[in-house]
N, C-alpha and C positions, 0 to 999 in steps of 0.2 A: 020866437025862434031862439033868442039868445038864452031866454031861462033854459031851457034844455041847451043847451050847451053849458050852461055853468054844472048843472049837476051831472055831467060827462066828466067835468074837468076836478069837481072835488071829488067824486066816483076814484077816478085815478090818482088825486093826492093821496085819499086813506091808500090805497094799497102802497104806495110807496113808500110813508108810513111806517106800516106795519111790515113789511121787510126790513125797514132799516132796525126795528126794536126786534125782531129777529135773529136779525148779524151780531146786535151785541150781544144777545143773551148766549150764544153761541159761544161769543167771543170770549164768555166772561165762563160758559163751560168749559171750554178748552185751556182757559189760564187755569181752574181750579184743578184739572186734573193732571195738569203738569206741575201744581205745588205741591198736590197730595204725590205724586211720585217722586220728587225729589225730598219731601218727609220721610218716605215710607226707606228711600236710600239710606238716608240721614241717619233713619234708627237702627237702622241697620248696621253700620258700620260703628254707631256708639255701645250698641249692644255687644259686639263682638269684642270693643274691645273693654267694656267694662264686664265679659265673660273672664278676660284674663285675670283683671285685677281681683276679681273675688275668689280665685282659684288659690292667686297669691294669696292672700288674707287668709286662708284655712289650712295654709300651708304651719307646722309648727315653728319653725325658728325663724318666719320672717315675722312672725308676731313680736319678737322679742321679748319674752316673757317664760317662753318654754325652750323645752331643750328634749332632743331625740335621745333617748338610752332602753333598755333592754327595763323589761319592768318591774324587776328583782331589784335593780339597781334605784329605778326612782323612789322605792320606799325605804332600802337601809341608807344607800349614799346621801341620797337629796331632802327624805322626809318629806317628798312633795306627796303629789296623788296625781293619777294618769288622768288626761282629756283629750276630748274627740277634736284632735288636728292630723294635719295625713304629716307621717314619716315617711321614711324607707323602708324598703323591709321588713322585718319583723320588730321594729324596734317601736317603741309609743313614743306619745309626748306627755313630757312628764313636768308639772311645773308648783315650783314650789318657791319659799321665803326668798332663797338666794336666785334664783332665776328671773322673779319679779321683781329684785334690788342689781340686776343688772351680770350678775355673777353665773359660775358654776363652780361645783362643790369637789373639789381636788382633795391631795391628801397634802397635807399639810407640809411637805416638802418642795409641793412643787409648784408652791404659791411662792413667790420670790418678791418681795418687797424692794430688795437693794436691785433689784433690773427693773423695777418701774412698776410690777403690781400691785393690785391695791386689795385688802382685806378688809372684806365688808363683814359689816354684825350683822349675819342673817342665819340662820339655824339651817346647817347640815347634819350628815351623821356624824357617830361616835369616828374620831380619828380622822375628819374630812373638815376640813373649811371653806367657807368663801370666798372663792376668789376671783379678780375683776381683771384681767390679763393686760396690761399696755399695750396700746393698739401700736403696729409699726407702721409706720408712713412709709411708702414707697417714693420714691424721688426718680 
């Protein structure tokens, strides 16, 4: 009589057992799908904001390099050649020797040396020079 009672009793250890490796596997689904959504957050909000940043970047004057003018103007004034960055307007970006040396190409008047500007050696047009403006600090 007691052999059958033992295979009664290991009868109901496997099942208890096997519920218990049940609850983990559960357990261990329910933490995976509360990582994958707080990923799927995660990407979310980095995407959004690395949507800004590249907007900046295609922008033309935050590149530092170019400069917005009317496109008549970038090939007598600047001697550049126009590229695909957004302006305003009707206006291109235009970028050339003095824009990529930090400058734009003024007329030669109104580059002032003795207020602080600086005249770079970069090729504008006929009657136009280089020039790199004094930044004013505000205080």
């Amino acid at each position: 009589m007691k052999k059958k009672q033992r295979k009664v009793d290991v009868i109901f250890m496997d099942k208890g057992k096997n519920k218990k490796g049940v609850e983990l596997g559960m357990n261990v689904i329910v933490m995976a799908v509360i990582a994958l959504a707080v990923l799927i957050v995660v990407l979310i909000v980095f995407a959004g904001k690395f949507g800004l940043f590249s907007s900046e970047l295609n922008n033309c004057e935050s590149t530092g390099q170019g400069v917005c003018v009317d496109s008549d103007l970038c090939t007598s004034q600047y001697k550049g050649r126009i590229i695909d960055f957004k302006c305003t307007g009707d206006k291109k970006c235009c970028i050339s020797p003095c824009t990529m040396a930090g400058g734009t190409c003024e007329s030669v008047s109104d580059c002032k040396p003795d207020n602080g500007d600086f005249i770079l050696f970069a090729d504008c047009g006929q009657s136009y020079t280089c020039c790199k403006k004094k930044i004013k600090l505000s205080k």
